[in-house]
Residue, then its C-alpha position, 0 to 999 in steps of 0.5 A: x528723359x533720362x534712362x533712370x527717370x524712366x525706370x523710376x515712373x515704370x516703378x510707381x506705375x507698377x506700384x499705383x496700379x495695385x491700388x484703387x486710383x481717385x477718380x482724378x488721378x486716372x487722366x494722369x496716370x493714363x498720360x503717363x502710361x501714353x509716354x511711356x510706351x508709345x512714340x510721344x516719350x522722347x519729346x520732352x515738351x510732352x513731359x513738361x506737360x504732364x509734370x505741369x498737370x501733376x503740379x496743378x492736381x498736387x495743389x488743387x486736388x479734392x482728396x488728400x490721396x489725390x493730391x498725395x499722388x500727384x505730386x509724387x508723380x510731379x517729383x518722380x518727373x522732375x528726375x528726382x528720388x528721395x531725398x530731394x534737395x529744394x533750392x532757395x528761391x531767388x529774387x531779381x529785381x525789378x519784379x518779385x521772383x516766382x517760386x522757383x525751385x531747382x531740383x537736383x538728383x542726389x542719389x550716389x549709391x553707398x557702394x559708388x561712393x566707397x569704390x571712388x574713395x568716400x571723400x571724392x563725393x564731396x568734390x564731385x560738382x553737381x551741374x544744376x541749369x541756372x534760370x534766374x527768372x522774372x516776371x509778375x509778383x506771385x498772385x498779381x493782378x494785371x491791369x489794362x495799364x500793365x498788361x501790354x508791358x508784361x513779359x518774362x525773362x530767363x538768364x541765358x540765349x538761344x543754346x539754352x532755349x534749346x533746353x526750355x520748355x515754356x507753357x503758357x495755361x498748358x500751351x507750348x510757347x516756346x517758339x516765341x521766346x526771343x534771346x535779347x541782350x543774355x536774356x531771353x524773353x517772353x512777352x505774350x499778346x491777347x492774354x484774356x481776362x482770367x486767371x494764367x500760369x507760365x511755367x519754364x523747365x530746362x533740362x540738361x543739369x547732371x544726373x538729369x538735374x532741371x531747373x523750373x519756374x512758376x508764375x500764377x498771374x491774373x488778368x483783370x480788365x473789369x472796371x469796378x463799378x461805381x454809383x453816385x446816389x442822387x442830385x448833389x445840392x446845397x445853398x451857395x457857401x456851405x458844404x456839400x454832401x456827395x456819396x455813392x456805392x462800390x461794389x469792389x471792397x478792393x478799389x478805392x475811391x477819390x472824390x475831387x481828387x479826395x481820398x474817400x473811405x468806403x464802408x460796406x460798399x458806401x461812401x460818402x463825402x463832405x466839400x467846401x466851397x466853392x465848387x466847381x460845376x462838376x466833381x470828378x469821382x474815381x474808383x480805381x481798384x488794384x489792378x488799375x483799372x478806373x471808372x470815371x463818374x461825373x457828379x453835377x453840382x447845383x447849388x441854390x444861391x443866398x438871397x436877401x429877404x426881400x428882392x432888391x430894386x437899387x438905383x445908381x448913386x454917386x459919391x458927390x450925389x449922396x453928398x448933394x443934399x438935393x439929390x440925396x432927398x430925391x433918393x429919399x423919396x423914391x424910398x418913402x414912395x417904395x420904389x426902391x429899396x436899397x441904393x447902390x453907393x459908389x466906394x470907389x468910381x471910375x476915375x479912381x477915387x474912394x470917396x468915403x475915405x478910408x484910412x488905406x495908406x496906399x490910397x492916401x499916399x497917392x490922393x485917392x481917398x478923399x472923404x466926400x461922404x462918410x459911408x458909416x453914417x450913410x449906412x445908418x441912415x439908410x439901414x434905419x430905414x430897412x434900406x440895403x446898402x450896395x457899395x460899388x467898388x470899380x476895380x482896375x480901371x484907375x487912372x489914379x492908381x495905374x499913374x502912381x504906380x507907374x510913376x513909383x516904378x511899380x509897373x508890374x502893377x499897370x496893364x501895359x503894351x506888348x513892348x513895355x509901354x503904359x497902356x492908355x486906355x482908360x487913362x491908366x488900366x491896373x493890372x489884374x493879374x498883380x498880387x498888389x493890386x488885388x491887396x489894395x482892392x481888396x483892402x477897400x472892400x472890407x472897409x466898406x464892409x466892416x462899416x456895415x455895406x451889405x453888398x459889395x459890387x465890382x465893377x470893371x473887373x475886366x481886361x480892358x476890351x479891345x485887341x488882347x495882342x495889344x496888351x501886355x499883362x505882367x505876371x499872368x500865368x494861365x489865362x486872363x479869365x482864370x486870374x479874375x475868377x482867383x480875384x474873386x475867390x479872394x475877395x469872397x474869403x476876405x469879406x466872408x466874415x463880416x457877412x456881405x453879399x460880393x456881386x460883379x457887373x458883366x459886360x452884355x456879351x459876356x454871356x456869349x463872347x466872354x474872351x472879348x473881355x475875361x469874363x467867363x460868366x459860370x466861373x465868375x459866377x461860382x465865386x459870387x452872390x449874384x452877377x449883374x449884367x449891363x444890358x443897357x438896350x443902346x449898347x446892342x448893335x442893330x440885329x443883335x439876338x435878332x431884335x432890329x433895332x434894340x434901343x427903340x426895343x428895350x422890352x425885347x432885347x432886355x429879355x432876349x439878352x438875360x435868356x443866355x445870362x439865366x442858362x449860364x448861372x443856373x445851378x452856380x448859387x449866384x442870382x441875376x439882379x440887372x443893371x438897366x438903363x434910364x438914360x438917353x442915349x440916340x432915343x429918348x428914355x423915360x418911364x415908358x422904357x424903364x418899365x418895359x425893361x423892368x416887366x421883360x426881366x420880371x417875365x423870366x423869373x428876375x425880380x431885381x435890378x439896378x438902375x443906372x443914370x450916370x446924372x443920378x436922375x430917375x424916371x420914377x413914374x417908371x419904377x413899380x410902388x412894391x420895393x418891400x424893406x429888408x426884414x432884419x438882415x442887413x448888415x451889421x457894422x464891425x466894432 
């Protein structure tokens, strides 16, 4: 401390002590007194101290006396004696400046200047320390993200700390200022959350001059708190409402990675479909910190008015005038009523004919039956129309394609061969192949179909390292369900119904197959998994023999599909089997499997024979007829 410095303080001292101190001056005045006299005033570190506790009074006094004092104390510290010079204050990228101040004493008595011959002053440099510090922006908010990055630095190595005083929230810190690279540097471990204040003095300037900085920072580590309110619930294909409360005015909030706004501590959110099972809610608030709420979506599915039971018809069954008045009669008798009517089968072709030219080109529409006069005929008769459509297994389509050069549209082997099975497998991760069946589906929906049902939309089963999909980015479940988003939206606007036919053991190997059931199911109105009872193996779902069972493995089997589309806004209608295959199958077995499914709460089903022929002494008399609303045919 400089002799001058010292003089001055006894001055004041002398002078404040004639006066009735604020009670919240006296700590001070009693530490300055303490320096003064005793062994403490050659430590500049206890100065720095003081002159800290001055700052803080000058800033935050009760009084306008008390903070009056203060910060005369605090100027008189700093070696200063009016007038002061107050530096600009410098910013440094790339955090903001402090406030820094460098105060210099500048009292050159009139008759010093005279006797060095009055324009000597002028020339006279004043050394003033130089600190050029960095550090958080003033007032920041440091969060867990930042905090471990935090540090402070001044221009200048180790002989200029020998000149710094570093306090942190009244703490000297010093001895962990590191020189680094003509820097050195303070980056301080375990700050509690909390307000803080760093301050750096460095003596040594001219005339006592010093240089100081400042930072006051805040620590906030406090996650906002965040609320989601109520079930979040809607109807399959309309938006859906999601809301909640903040308590930080200060956060924001984002639903579904949606900016929300939030208004007296509430926000609230509209979503359109689809949804997936779960939407993420963030709050963030500035300092970073983030509270991550999960809110679980159930969305109810659409349903027909009347619950459907369908068998399974083919193109060249409707189109037998035998087998088309045994359809006919299962409906007067009531035990069905709706027809599941293929589009487009298994060997590729679109019976109804429609004019797609791509389908023309290569042979596969051939108008075998027409579909708008088949949907007349059977909506006049309160008769729902299921059209199934057999998506990429196509032998017609995957060979002209290959035969075309477009091979990028054909499921192919790892070295670059058509892959056989099936005859030829289209390749559902192909942009044209999607085109050309979607093109399919809305034909028939724009004659009026009231459900269009795919079929085989799959990989093909079997080893996947045996199979080669050109264009597949991410995995073969995903570019399923993106086809069937595609669909949705493609036939959404004539009103029809879009389901899937799944593998049995979709519901518990769906990688066997890409076909991950709640996925598929988001995107949809119902699934319909085939669980004929000759195609389980001995032991499955623990039943013994599940051909000779069907009861038993039927309900076992839709227990897993039930749990999986729960809360999706798709419903189950079953493909059952009134077929013979190893045991013989009548109306005996068709009930059984109708009851099973009826005991979980499964009302519909689709009955397949591949030779359009029912056991129909098997199939309850309580099919009711749709109460207006099948579909319409587009004009």
């Amino acid at each position: 401390m400089a002799a001058s410095t010292v003089d001055a303080l006894r001055r004041w001292l002398a002078e404040v002590e004639l006066e009735n101190l604020p009670t919240e001056t006296e700590p001070l005045v009693e530490r300055l007194r303490e320096l003064l006299d005793g062994p403490e005033g050659d430590d500049p570190r206890r100065w720095a101290e003081l002159e800290r506790r001055a700052r803080r009074l000058a800033r935050d006094g009760e009084t306008a006396r008390a903070r009056g004092i203060a910060r005369s104390l605090e100027h008189l510290i700093g070696g200063h004696e009016a007038p002061v010079v107050i530096a600009a204050p410098v910013r440094t990228a790339p955090r903001r400046e402090p406030r820094i101040s460098t105060r210099t004493a500048v009292v050159l008595g009139v008759a010093a200047v005279i006797a060095l011959g009055g324009g000597v002053a002028a020339a006279r440099a004043l050394s003033v320390p130089k600190l050029n510090a960095t550090g958080p922006a003033e007032g920041a908010a440091i969060g867990p993200a930042a905090l471990p990055a935090i540090d402070f630095t001044t221009t200048g190595g180790a002989t200029h700390l020998k000149h710094q005083v570093w306090m942190l929230d009244g703490k000297d810190v010093t001895r962990w200022v590191r020189a680094r690279d003509s820097r050195l540097v303070l980056r301080p471990t375990r700050l509690a959350q909390g307000s803080h204040e760093l301050t750096i003095v460095e003596r040594g300037g001219f005339l006592g001059a010093s240089a100081h900085a400042r930072f006051d920072f805040t620590v906030d580590l406090t996650a906002p708190t965040l609320t989601i309110t109520g079930h979040v619930r809607g109807r399959a294909w309309t938006p859906i409402t999601v809301r909640g409360t903040l308590d930080d005015p200060s956060a924001t909030v984002t639903v579904a990675n949606q900016a929300v706004s939030v208004t007296n501590g509430r926000w609230s959110v509209t979503l359109q479909p689809p949804l997936a099972a779960t939407v993420p809610v963030v709050a963030t608030d500035p300092a970073g910190n983030r509270t991550v709420a999960i809110a679980a979506v159930s969305v109810a599915p659409r349903m027909p008015s009347e619950a459907v039971h369908a068998v399974h018809v083919t193109a060249d069954a409707w189109a037998n005038a035998a087998i088309h008045q045994s359809i006919l009669k299962l409906i007067a008798a009531h035990r069905i009523n709706a027809v599941e009517l293929d589009l487009k089968d298994e060997s590729g072709v679109v019976g109804f004919g429609p004019n797609i030219p791509w389908a023309r080109s290569i042979g596969a529409s051939r108008p075998i039956y027409s579909l708008p006069a088949a949907v007349s005929e059977l909506h006049h008769l309160g008769v729902r129309v299921v059209g199934r459509l057999v998506c990429f297994r196509d032998p017609i389509a995957a060979t002209a394609a290959w035969k075309a050069g477009k091979k990028s549209a054909v499921v192919q082997t790892p070295s670059g061969t058509q892959y056989s099975g099936y005859g030829g497998y289209l390749n559902f991760a192909s942009p044209p192949v999607h085109r050309y069946l979607i093109s399919i589906a809305v034909a028939a929906a724009r004659a009026g179909v009231d459900d269009i049902l795919y079929d085989y939309v799959r990989r093909p089963d079997g080893p996947i390292t045996t199979m080669a999909f050109p264009g597949l980015h991410g995995s073969a479940e995903q570019a399923i369900v993106n086809f069937l988003r595609d669909t949705h939206v493609a036939i959404a606007p004539y009103g029809t119904y879009l389901g899937v036919s799944v593998f049995g053991i979709a519901a518990t190997r769906p990688d066997q197959v890409a076909q991950s059931i709640p996925d598929m199911a988001r995107e949809v109105d119902f699934v319909s998994p085939m669980v004929y009872p000759s195609h389980w193996n001995p032991g499955e779902y623990n039943v013994p023999d599940p051909n000779a069972q069907p009861g038993l493995i039927v309900k076992r089997s839709l227990v897993d599909f039930r749990t999986q589309v729960a809360g999706t806004g798709a419903r189950l209608m079953p493909w059952l089997q009134d077929f013979t295959l190893g045991v013989h199958y009548g109306a005996q077995q068709v009930r059984a499997q109708i009851d099973a499914a009826k005991s979980l709460g499964i009302n519909e089903f689709l009955l397949w024979n591949p030779d359009v022929s029912y056991s129909a002494a098997g199939l309850p008399r309580n099919a009711k007829r749709a109460k207006g609303d099948l579909a319409v045919p587009a004009k």
